[in-house]
N, C-alpha and C positions, 0 to 999 in steps of 0.2 A: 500590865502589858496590853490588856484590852481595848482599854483607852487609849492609846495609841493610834493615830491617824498616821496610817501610812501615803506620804506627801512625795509625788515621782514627778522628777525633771529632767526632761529630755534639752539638751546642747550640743552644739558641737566642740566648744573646748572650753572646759571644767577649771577655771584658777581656785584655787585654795589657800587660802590666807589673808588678811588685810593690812599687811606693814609693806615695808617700803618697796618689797619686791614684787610683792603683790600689785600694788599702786602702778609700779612699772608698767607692770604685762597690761595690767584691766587698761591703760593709754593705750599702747601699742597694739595688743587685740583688736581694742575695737575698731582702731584704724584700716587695719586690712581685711577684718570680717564685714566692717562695710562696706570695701570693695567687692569682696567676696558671695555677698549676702550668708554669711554662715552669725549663726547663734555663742555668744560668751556668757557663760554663767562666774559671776563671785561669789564664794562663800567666805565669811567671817564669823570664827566663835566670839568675838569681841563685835563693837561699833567701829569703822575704818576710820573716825576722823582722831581715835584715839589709842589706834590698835598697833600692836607691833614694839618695836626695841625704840622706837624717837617717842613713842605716845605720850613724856612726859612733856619733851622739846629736849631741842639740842643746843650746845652753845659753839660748835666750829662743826665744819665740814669735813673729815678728815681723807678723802680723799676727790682731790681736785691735780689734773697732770698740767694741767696747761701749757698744751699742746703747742696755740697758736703764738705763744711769746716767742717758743723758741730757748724756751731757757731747759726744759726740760724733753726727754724724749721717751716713748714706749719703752724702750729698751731699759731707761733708768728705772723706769715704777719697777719692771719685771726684776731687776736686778737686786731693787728695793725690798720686795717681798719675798725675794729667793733665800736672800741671807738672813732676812728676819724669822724665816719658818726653818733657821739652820739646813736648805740647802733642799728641803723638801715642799716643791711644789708642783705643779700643773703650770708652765710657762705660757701654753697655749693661751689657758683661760684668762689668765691675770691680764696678758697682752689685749685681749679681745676687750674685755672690760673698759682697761685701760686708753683704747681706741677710742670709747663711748662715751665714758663717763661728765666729760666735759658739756657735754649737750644735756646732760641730764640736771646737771646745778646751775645751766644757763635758763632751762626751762623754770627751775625752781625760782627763779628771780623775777623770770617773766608775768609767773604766776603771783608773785607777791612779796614772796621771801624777802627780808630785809639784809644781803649781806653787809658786811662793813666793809668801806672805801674809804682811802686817804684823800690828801687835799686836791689829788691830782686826778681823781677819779679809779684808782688802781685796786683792783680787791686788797685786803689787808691776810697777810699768809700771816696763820699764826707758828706754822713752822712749814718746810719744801712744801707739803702736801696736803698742808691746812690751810681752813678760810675762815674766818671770824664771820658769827653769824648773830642775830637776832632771833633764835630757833623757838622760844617758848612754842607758836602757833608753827613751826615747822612741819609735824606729820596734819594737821590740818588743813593746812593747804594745798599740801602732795595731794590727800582725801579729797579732797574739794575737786581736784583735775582729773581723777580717776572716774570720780561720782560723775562728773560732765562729760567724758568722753562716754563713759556710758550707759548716757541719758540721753546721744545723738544717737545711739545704734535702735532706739525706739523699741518697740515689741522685741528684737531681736539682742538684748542686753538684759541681765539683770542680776540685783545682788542682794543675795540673802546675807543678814548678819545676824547674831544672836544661834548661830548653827557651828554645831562643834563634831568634826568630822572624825569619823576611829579608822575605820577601814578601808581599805583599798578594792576594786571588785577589778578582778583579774580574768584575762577571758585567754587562755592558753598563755603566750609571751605577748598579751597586750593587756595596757592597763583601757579599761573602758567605762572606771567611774570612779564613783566611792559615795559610802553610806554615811551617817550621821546621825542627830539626831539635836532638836531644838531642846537650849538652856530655858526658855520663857515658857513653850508650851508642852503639848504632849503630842509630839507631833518626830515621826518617825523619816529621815529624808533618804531616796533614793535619789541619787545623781546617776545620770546615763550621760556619755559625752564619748565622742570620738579620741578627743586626746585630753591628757589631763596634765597641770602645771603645777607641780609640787610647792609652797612657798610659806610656810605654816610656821617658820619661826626655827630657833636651837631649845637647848633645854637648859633649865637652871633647876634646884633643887634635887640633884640627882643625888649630891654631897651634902652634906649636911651643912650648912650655914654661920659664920661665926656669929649670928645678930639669933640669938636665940628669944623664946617665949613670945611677948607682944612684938615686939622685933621681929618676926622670922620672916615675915614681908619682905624686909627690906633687906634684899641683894641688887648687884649691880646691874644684873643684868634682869627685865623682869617677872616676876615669878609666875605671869602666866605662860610663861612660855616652857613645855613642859614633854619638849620631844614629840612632838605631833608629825614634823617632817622625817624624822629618823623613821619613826616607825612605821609612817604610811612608804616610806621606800625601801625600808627593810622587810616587813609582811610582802609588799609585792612584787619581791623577790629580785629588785635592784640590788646592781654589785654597787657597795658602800666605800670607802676612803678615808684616811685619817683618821679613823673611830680612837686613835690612841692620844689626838692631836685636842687636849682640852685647855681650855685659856684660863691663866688666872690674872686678872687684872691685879696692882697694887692701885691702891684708891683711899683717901680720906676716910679714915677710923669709922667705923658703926656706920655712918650713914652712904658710904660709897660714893663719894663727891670726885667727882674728875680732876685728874691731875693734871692734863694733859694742857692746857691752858697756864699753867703756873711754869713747866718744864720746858715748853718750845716759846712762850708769849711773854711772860716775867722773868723767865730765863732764874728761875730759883734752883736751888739745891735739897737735895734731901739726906738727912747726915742720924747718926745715932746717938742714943743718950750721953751720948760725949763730946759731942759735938764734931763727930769724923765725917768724912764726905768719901761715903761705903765704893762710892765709884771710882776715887783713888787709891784708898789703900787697898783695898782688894784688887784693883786691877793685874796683880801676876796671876789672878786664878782664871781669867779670860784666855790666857795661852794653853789652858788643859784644854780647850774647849775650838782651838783652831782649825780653820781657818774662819771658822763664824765668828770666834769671840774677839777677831783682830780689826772686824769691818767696822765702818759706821755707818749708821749708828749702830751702838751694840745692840741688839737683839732682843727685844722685850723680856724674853724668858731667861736670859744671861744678866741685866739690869736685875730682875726679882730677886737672882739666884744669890747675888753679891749683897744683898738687903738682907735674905733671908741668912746666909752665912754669921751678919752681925745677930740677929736675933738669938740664930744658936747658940751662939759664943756668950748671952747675954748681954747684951750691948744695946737691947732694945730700950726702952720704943724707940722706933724711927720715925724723925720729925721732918714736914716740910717747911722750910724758912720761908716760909711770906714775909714774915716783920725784913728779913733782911733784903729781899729781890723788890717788897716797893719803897722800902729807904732808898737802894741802891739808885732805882730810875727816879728817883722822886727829885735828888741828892744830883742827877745829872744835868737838869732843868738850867742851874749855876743858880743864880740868885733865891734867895728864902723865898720872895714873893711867887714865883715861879715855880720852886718846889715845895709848898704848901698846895698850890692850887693842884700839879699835877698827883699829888698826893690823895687830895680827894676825889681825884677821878679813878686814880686804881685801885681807890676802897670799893666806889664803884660797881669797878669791872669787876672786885673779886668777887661781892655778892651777885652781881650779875649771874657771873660763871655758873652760880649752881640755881638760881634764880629760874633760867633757861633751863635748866635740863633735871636736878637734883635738888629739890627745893626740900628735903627732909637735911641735908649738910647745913642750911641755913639756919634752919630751926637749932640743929645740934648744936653750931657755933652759937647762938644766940642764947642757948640754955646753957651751952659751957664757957658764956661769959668770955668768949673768942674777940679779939679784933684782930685780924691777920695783918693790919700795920703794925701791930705791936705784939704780938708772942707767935710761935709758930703753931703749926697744927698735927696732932698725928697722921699716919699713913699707915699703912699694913696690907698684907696680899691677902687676896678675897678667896672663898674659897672655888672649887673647878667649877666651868664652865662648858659647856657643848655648844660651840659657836663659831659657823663656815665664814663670816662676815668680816669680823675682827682679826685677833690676832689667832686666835685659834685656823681649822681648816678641817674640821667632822663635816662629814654632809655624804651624798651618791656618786657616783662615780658618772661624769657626764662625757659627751662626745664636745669636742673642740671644734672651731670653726675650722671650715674645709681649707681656708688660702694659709691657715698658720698651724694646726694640728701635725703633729708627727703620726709616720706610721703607727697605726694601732690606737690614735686616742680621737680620731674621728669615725663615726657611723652614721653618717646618715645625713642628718640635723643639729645643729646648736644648745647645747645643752639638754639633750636627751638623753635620759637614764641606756641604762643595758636595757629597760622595759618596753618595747613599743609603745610609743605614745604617751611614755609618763615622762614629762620635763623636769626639770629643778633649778631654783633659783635663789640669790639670798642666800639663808642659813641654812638651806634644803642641799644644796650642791656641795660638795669637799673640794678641796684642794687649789682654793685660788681664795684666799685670805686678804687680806686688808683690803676690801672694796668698800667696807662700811655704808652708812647711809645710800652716801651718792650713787657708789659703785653696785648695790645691791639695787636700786631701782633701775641702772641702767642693765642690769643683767635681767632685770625681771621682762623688759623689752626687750632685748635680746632672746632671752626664751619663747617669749611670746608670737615675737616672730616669725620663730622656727616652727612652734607649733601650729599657728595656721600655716603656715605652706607644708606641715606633714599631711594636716586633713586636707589640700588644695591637693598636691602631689601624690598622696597613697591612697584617696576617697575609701578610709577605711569605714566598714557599713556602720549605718545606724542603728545596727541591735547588734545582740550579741548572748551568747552564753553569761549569765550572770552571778551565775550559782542558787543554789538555796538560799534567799533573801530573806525568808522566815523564818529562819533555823538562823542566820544572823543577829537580825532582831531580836531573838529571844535571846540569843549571849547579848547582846548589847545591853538588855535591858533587864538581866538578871538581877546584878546589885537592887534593883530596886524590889525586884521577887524577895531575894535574901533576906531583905530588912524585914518585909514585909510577915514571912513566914515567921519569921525568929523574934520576932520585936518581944511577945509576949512570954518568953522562955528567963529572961531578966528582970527583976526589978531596975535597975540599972543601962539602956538603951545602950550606952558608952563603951558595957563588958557583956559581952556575950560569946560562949564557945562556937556557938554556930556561924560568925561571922565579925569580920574587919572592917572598921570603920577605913575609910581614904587616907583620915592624918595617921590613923596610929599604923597603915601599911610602910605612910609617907617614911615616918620617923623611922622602923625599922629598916627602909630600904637606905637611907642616909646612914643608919648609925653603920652598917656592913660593910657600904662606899666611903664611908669616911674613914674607919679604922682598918679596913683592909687595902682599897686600892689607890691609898695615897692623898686622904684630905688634911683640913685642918691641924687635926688632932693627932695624926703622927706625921705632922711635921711635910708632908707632900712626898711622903717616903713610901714605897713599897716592894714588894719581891715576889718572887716565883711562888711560893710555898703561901703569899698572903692572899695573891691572885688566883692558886686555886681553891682555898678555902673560901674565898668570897665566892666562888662560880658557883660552890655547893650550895653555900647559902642562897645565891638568889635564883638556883632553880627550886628549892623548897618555896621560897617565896613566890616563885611564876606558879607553883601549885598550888597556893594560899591564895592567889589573886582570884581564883572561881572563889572563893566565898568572901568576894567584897560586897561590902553593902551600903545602899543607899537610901539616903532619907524623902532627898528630893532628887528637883533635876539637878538643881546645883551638887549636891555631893554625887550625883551621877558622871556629872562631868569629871570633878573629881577624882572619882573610881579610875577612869579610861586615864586620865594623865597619868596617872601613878603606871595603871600597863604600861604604856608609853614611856616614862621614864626607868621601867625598869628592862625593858629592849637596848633604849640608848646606855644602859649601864652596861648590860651583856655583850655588847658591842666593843663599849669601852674598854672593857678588863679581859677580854678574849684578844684585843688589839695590842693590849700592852705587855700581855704573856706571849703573844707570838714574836711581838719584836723584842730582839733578846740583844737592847744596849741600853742607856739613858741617853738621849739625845736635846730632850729639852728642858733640862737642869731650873728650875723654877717654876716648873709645869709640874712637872712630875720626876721623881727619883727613881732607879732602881736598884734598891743597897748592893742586890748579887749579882746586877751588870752596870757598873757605876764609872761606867765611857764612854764616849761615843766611838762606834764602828765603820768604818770606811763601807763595810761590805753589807750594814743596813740603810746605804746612801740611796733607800728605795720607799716605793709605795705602799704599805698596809693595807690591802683591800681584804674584803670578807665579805660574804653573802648567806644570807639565809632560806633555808627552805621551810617555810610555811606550814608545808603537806609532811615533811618529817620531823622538825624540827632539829638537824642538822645543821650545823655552820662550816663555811668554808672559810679557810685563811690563804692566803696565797700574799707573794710579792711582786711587786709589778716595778718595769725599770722605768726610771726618771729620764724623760728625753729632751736635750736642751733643743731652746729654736733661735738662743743667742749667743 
């Protein structure tokens, strides 16, 4: 810890993160703090031109309203995501978004992005609210506009990457910074800023992974993303939302290839080892599940549920027919000459598809001797996810904008936590789901926004109460004391009583979350009596987490994710023992409350106290604005 260079940076607003939302704010910031002459710091634990959920590429856009056709209207997107989250959302926020979002994928084109256009110059929908993209270089070029705007704010802009941020510094009810500490050196950072913009990503690996050993990489969502937003909003004593609300995508076997291109673009089918098509004959079990399971489209977690039912019953694996959806269009062309040719254009797009975005399915297919014009492909549901973005809705509990907020869900500013001064955006904020890509940069501006005119409008000061920073420090940077003290007590570095290496915390905290609060391995199943067994276990575990230990910086980082995912765990399974019905049947199960309740048609929030380590639960009501 000696060597440590403590590195302090004074700004006036603090973003944190480098993916899409991030990318958002770092435009929009620098736009008005040029006006303003105020100061924007970026931090990224990653490089931003590769950082975040798109860092592989993307192959569609999946949230685009367009507005100006006329074909669609605000009120539909909100409607859209209302039934898809079975009835629980934040209306305000989705609307806001959804007001914006369109300026945000016109930017993206302007900047480079290659969308796809038919003959007639028309974007190409690959379903209502999808856009066919050329996304491989998609988050590099968002990168690339983020990095220019602020590269104009001169002196007055700057963006550290390679810094991985843990804590929040809290000064009474205002957030007034956060600490961190560099992957690359030995270099300890203090951020001081007047308001700070949450944007750090969801979490994955909280459960345990069906791609186990060499494989444990490769989940869908990705694995550096490891609750860095939960927990800087949770510690800084932000009220929280949907902690119960985790996504499980269904996706292309072991390598988590997107399906979503094959479902709304090639219009395929997905049927069981028997060739049934699970979305027919199941469909009487959609009416236990009314008034959600009656709408369309069905509801992502109602779709999973009706898959997983054949799994149970054995009827698996469940396959997606490509061989038969590019016969199908190939076969529509009429003449052979014509569908031959169209044929090999959607062998193609299908390699395309993961080409763009999933380029480990490619490999799969190619080692499993796959051609998706001629045999189908597996499919299967991934394991849980913490993700405000998608289909899921975890994240803080944010203020709505002032013209469309109902009583009680506007304070102040535009996506500002309960915390003065701490924003959130992205996978960082709850309760306004399907904004994906587009709609999470357009929200990252949107925040960003808000944020400068809170330092413009509250001139909250430049210092502040910051607490003991050295007594910080020294927890931050213990794991590496740990290793350091204990190394020689082992012949063995791997096993030591004195301390926990980061993987073998990881593995433990997955094996509790997977067989206790509804992963893989039982089935997405769990109950009252498994939920509190797990809280016992993973408060033993937050008392094993003092003796993590570190080799280097890299397993220092490490250490602090695993703290970090085991908050968004405690979150989780406090969230799902309070609400006492199943509500998202393919999400999660609850054996001893196995229905949905009219009288849970409410918000899950919880907050944490810091200074006792108490949680609150509470319910909060849903208020339409359509």
């Amino acid at each position: 810890m000696a060597n440590f260079e403590t590195v302090e940076v004074k700004t006036d607003l603090l973003i944190l993160g480098g993916g899409m939302a991030a990318c958002g704010a770092a435009v929009e910031a620098a736009h008005w703090a040029k006006k303003n002459n105020l100061k924007v710091a970026v931090v990224d634990k990653a490089a931003m031109d590769r950082s975040g959920a798109v860092a592989m590429g993307l192959s569609a856009i999946n949230q685009y309203v367009d507005l100006t056709s006329g074909n669609n209207t605000i009120k539909d997107y909100v409607d859209y995501v209302r039934n898809d989250l079975m009835g629980v959302t934040r209306e305000d926020l989705v609307a806001n978004i959804a007001r914006h979002v369109d300026s945000s994928v016109h930017l993206f084109e302007k900047w480079g992005l290659p969308i796809w256009k038919d003959k007639d110059g028309n974007y190409v929908h690959e379903g209502r609210w999808q856009l066919m993209i050329n996304g491989e270089s998609y988050k590099v070029i968002v990168a690339e506009a983020a990095k220019n705007a602020m590269a104009e704010l001169g002196d007055l802009g700057e963006i550290f990457e390679r810094v991985f941020i843990t804590h929040p510094l809290v000064d009474g009810d205002r957030c007034v910074g956060a600490v961190g500490f560099s992957v690359r050196e030995e270099k300890f950072y203090v951020f001081k800023a007047r308001a700070v913009l949450a944007a750090m990503g969801g979490a994955v690996h909280v459960f345990k992974p069906r791609s186990s050993g060499e494989g444990q990489g490769r989940a869908w969502y990705p694995p550096w993303n490891s609750g860095s937003s939960a927990f800087f909003t949770i510690q800084a004593g932000a009220e929280m939302t949907c902690q119960e609300v985790r996504f499980i995508p269904v996706r292309f076997k072991d390598a988590y290839g997107p399906v979503g291109a094959w479902f709304l673009l090639f219009k395929s089918r997905a049927t069981n080892a028997l060739g049934e098509t699970y979305m027919q004959t199941r469909r009487p079990e959609l009416e236990n599940w009314a008034p959600y399971g009656m709408v369309k489209p069905v509801p992502a977690n109602l779709r999973n549920w009706l898959m997983m039912l054949d799994v149970m019953e054995g009827k698996g694996p469940i396959y997606m027919r490509t061989e038969e959806a590019i016969q199908k269009i190939a076969e529509s062309e009429g003449d052979e000459k014509a569908a031959k040719k169209k044929l090999k254009e959607l062998e193609a797009e299908a390699w395309e598809d993961f080409l763009d975005m999933t380029i480990s399915q490619a490999i799969l297919w190619a080692a499993q001797n796959i051609q998706p014009e001629k045999a189908p492909s597996e499919i299967a549901a991934a394991e849980p996810y913490f993700i405000g973005s998608h289909s899921g809705a975890s994240g803080a509990w944010v203020s709505g904008p002032k013209d469309l907020a109902p009583e009680g869900y506007f304070w102040g500013y535009d996506n500002m936590t309960t915390v003065k001064g701490l924003f959130a955006a992205g996978d960082a904020s709850g309760a306004s789901s399907h904004k994906f890509s587009s709609g999470s940069h357009a929200e990252g501006r949107i925040a960003a926004k808000a944020a400068i005119n809170f330092i413009v409008k509250e001139n909250p000061p430049a210092e502040a109460n910051y607490g003991d920073l050295d007594a910080l420090k020294k927890e931050i940077l213990q794991p590496l004391d740990n290793f350091e003290t204990n190394k020689d007590k082992t012949t063995d570095p791997e096993t030591n009583p004195h301390y926990i290496l980061p993987r073998m915390y990881m593995m433990r905290l997955q094996k509790m979350m997977d067989e206790y609060a509804g992963g893989v391995t039982a089935q997405f199943t769990t109950s009252q009596k498994n939920l509190e067994r797990c809280l016992e276990l993973l408060g033993m575990l937050k008392e094993d987490s003092k003796n993590l230990a570190a080799r280097d910086l890299h397993e220092l980082m490490r250490c602090w994710e695993n703290v970090q995912r085991t908050y968004q765990a405690e979150a989780h399974v406090r969230s799902i023992l309070f609400r006492e019905e199943t509500r998202w049947p393919g999400y999660y199960f609850r054996s001893d409350k196995p229905k949905m309740d009219k009288e849970w048609e409410v918000f899950v929030n919880c907050k944490y106290d810091a200074k006792t380590g108490e949680w609150e639960m509470k319910k909060v009501p849903i208020k339409h604005i359509f």
